[in-house]
C-alpha positions, 0 to 999 in steps of 0.5 A: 514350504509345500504347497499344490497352490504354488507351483515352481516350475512344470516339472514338479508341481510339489517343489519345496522351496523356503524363504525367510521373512519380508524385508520390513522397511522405515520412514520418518517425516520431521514436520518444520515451519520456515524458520526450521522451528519443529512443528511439534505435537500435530496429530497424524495419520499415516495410511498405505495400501496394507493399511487399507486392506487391514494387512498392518495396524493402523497407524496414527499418533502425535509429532515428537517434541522435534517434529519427528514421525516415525513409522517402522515395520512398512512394506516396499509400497508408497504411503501417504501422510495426513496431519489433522487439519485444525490443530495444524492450522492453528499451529501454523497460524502462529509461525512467522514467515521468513523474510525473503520469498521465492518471488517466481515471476509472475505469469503473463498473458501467453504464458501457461506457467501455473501461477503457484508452481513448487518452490525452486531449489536452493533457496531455503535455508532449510533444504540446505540443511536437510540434504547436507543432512542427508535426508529428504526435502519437501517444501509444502502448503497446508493443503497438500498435508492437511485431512480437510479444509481446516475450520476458519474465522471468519469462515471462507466466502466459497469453501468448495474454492479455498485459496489456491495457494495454500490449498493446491489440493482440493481433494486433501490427497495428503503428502505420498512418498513412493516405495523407492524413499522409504528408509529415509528421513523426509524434511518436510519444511511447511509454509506457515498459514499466514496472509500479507497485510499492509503495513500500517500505523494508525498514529499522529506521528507521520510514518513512511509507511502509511505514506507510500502503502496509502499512495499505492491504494490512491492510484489502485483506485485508477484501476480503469484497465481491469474495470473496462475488462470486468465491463466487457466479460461480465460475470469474470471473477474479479479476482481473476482479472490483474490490476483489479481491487479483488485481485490484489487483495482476495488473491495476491495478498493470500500468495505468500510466494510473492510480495503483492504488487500494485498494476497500475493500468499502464503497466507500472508494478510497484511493490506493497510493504506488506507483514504477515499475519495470521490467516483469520486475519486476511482481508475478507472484504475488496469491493470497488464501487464505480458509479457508472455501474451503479442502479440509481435508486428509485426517486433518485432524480436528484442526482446530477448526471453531469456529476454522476460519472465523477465518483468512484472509490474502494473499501477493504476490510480485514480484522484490523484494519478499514481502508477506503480509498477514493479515486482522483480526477480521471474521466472529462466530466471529473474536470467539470467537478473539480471547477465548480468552485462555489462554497456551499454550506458545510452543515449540510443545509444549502443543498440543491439536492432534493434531500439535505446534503450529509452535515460535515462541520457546524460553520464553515463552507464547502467546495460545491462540485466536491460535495456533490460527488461525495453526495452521488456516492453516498445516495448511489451505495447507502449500504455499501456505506453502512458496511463501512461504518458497521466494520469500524468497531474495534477496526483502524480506519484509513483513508486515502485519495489522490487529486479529486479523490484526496478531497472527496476523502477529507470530506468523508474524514470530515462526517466521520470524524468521531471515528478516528480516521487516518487520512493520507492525500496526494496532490488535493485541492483546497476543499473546506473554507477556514471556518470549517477547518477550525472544526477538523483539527482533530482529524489526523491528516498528511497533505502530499504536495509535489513541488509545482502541482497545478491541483494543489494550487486550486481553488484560489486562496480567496472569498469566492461566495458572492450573492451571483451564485444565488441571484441569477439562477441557472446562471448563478454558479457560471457568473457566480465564479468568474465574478469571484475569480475576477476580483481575485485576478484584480487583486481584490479578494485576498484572505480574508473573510472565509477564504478556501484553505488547505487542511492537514500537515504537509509533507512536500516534495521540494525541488531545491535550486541554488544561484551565484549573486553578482554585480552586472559591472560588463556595462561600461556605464555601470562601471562608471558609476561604481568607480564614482561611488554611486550606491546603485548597481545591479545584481544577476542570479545565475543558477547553479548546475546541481539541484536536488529534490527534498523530502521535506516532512515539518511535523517532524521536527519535533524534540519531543517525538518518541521517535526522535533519538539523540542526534535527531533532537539534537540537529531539532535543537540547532534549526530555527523555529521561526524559519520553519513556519515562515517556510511552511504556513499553516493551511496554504502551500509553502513558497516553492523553488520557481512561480511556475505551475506545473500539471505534470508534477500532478501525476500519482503514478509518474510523479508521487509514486516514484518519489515516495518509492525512492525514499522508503527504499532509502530509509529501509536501506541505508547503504544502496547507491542511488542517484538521489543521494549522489545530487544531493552531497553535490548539491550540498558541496556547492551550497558552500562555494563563493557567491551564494546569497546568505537567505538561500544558503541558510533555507537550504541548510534548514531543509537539508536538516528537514530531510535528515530526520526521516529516519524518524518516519521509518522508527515504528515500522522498524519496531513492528513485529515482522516489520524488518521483514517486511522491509527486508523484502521490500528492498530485494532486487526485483524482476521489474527494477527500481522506479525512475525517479524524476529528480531534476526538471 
């Protein structure tokens, strides 16, 4: 080469000097999802700066049937890929998380670790893969490969903020690699374009899952912290604040670095089951309605505002299914509710509200100050109420409460009871007379009762209308109900007439004693007796030390179950039918281990929570050590020890069996494509540990 414009050094300016060509360079990317399954057929574009500056052709085409991209030819500079971003999300909607997430732990106040950082090394069984290989590793989102936001159904409610997690790169850079990685094959492991859904089964059959997901949406009502939070920052983004409604569903349930967990306003974090599905089938909607920061519409002077305060509930939506959970007894003014026992027509006639009240049931009566809360709700948000209803067609409606909450949604299960809806309720009052429940049979409902619960017991099992309520005025609903509960205390009011009764099956929380029987023969004159023959003699029970707490579900017990397998229908053959109903009568509560009533078996969070964690963490595996079973196999070896009273040996036995057949409640989440996934990462060790659960008094 001899050129004036190249100069070699300054003594000869015309130096000739040769070189041999430029040293051309390779890379290839194999695109893959979680499963290592390639990612096959993704339209790409490979862009660099000799590209740009029209230096090398440019470069673009489709991943090989192994997801391989190959690229030859390069100069020594870094290059950037970029897949085309709707046949990519479509692709990617498809693929199937793996069971077990990174699960970084998530953030506190104080803390500025990003909430979405990288995947942490060694933990894909697909970067194992890959460096024993020899090649490069990447783990990457959708956001970081993709050209653009992909087209969305439904589309997103902001599109300048797509999720955060699946898009960390809002500008759509794409995926560069620097010149010193060329000449390398980069396994590009791709996170699939998914979004965690719960897991529910809209089903008679009683389900563990329905069971536990629909208590934590029941306390997730009670989510007073993130409200007060919401209150004192207004215009804060929901779904910003942790233990909101927004948060858990618009935000956590489109991370799918972590399983979703329920923040509880004290601080409990308990873990949703939860299965991937498609991102189109996210949830769309989270709206918590709180009536003290509602508008009263005009013309709205009807609305009692001793009741106002009660009612508070939320609804989610997303393509399958319609979850509204209504919240409990939490505010004073709630107690006020809850004691206004009068029964006040079901048909919706009868109302002291100005307009007629919402008709439930054709005959039948209704507890006064649960209706009006219900009514409250729905005069406050009537169109929040037809968003409800619209969304049902072809959705799966669930709803859930706790305390007050469970019977405001037996109401609400009641006007839509043509819909279908799947109700689960913890620890709710009685709320319908029984002429009302001969109208609400077809609405499938599982009553959670923990042992003691005060709530459960309330209002009385009587007749409690009486001509006070309306003959005296203002001081009818007072007078009206300590004349009904006198009469009851003075045991003139039993059932009959049409007293209040519980609706639904119940799946009860039972804690089991045992006692020794024996004959008080200390007293010498006793002894006199017996050794005289006399037929009289007194009889002591102790209680023996081991008790145990039982999972009791009665619905189960059915031979013909399309979940019973051969040694559940075998152990239904050998239980007595006439036991169980005289253990568990319909509509009322089952006789339970003590007389006592206790308000601290009430609580949704310390109380019916733990238990029901507990339980599906035992059915979901199997070979866990807890504590739980350990009292149970004492108590069940000193069920059969000396001077245990037959009845009590053979109530024990019958329940011992109830408990066994649990399994049954697992069946359909085990057969759920994703399901033993989802309880696979249910059952992981966990930063926050496994729930206390009170299993003795």
């Amino acid at each position: 080469m001899n050129d004036s414009l190249h100069r070699t050094d300054t003594l000869n300016s015309r130096k000739e000097f040769t070189g041999g060509k430029q040293k051309q360079h390779w890379i290839e990317f194999q695109l893959v999802d979680e499963q290592g399954a390639p990612l096959a057929n993704m339209p790409y574009q490979a862009i660099n700066d000799a590209i740009r500056q029209r230096c090398f052709p440019e470069c673009s085409g489709l991943s090989d049937a192994q997801g391989v991209i190959r690229i030859e030819g390069l100069h020594p500079i870094p290059i950037t890929l970029k897949v085309q971003a709707d046949p990519f999300a479509e692709l990617l909607q498809t693929r199937r998380l793996r069971a077990l997430r990174a699960e970084p732990h998530r953030p506190v106040i104080g803390n500025c670790t990003p909430l979405y950082g990288p995947q942490r090394s060694g933990f894909s069984p697909v970067e194992k893969q890959a460096l024993a290989a020899g090649h490069r590793y990447h783990y990457l989102r959708i956001g970081q490969l993709c050209d653009r936001l992909p087209t969305l159904d439904p589309p997103l409610e902001d599109p300048k903020r797509p999720p955060a997690f699946h898009f960390p790169d809002t500008a759509f850079s794409g995926f560069t690699v620097e010149y010193e990685a060329l000449n390398h094959r980069h396994v590009l492991e791709v996170c699939p374009f998914r979004a965690w859904s719960l897991v529910l089964h809209h089903q008679p059959e009683y389900s563990m899952a329905n069971a536990y997901n629909l208590g934590l949406m029941a306390n997730l009502s009670y989510s007073i912290v993130a409200q007060n939070i919401l209150k004192q920052r207004p215009g804060t983004d929901p779904s910003t604040v942790s233990g909101s409604v927004e948060e858990f569903f618009l935000r956590q349930c489109l991370d799918l670095s972590r399983t979703p967990v329920m923040i509880d306003s004290g601080g409990t974090r308990l873990p949703a089951l939860v299965v991937d599905v498609p991102f189109n089938q996210r949830y769309t909607t989270a709206v918590m309605l709180d009536s003290l920061e509602a508008k009263r519409p005009s013309g709205a002077s009807d609305i009692p505002r001793l009741i106002i305060e009660n009612t508070q509930l939320f609804y989610c939506i997303n393509q399958t299914q319609v979850v509204v959970a209504w919240r409990g007894t939490q505010e004073p003014k709630d107690w006020l509710t809850d004691v206004l026992y009068r029964p006040m027509p079901a048909d919706g006639s009868g109302c002291d509200l100005k307009s007629a009240c919402t008709p439930l049931t054709d005959v039948g009566s209704v507890h006064y100050g649960f209706l009006h809360a219900f009514e409250v709700a729905k005069r406050l948000f009537p169109q929040r109420f037809d968003d409800i209803k619209d969304a049902l067609e072809n959705r799966q409606l669930f709803i859930c409460g706790h305390s007050l909450g469970g019977a405001l949604a037996l109401i609400y299960s009641a006007e839509l009871k043509d819909r279908n809806p799947l109700l689960c309720t913890y620890g709710m009052p009685r709320t319908f007379t029984a002429k009302a429940l001969a109208r609400l049979d077809t609405v499938t409902h599982f009553r959670h009762v923990n042992d003691a619960d005060t709530i459960t017991s309330v209002p009385p099992e009587a007749e409690l209308d009486n001509w006070l309520y309306d003959a005296l005025g203002p001081l009818g609903h007072d007078l009206g109900y300590i004349w009904s509960v006198g009469e009851l205390v003075a045991g003139k009011l039993v059932r009959f007439g049409d007293p209040y009764w519980h609706h639904g099956q119940i799946a009860m929380f039972y804690r089991a004693d045992q006692h020794v029987e024996s004959r008080a023969s200390n007293n010498p004159a006793e002894r006199s007796r017996e050794g005289l023959g006399a037929p009289y003699h007194t009889t002591i029970l102790k209680r023996l030390p081991h008790r145990t707490r039982l999972y009791l579900v009665p619905s189960l017990s059915d031979e013909f179950s399309r979940f019973a397998r051969e040694e559940q229908k075998a152990l239904i053959r050998s239980m007595s039918r006439e036991s169980l109903t005289r253990f568990f009568p319909s509509h009322t509560n089952p006789e339970r281990s003590t007389l006592r009533s206790n308000p601290m078996d009430h609580s949704m969070v310390a109380a019916y929570l733990p238990f029901l964690h507990n339980q599906l963490l035992e059915l979901s595996d199997p070979d866990r050590p807890l504590e739980r079973k350990a009292q149970r196999a004492k108590f069940e070896t000193q069920m059969h020890g000396v001077g245990v009273p037959e009845t009590e040996k053979h109530r024990n036995e019958q329940l011992l069996d109830l408990q066994k057949l649990l399994p049954m409640a697992l069946r359909m989440t085990q057969d759920l494509e994703g399901g033993p996934e989802a309880l696979q990462r249910f059952c992981r060790e966990r930063e926050f540990g496994v729930m206390i659960e009170i299993t003795q008094a």
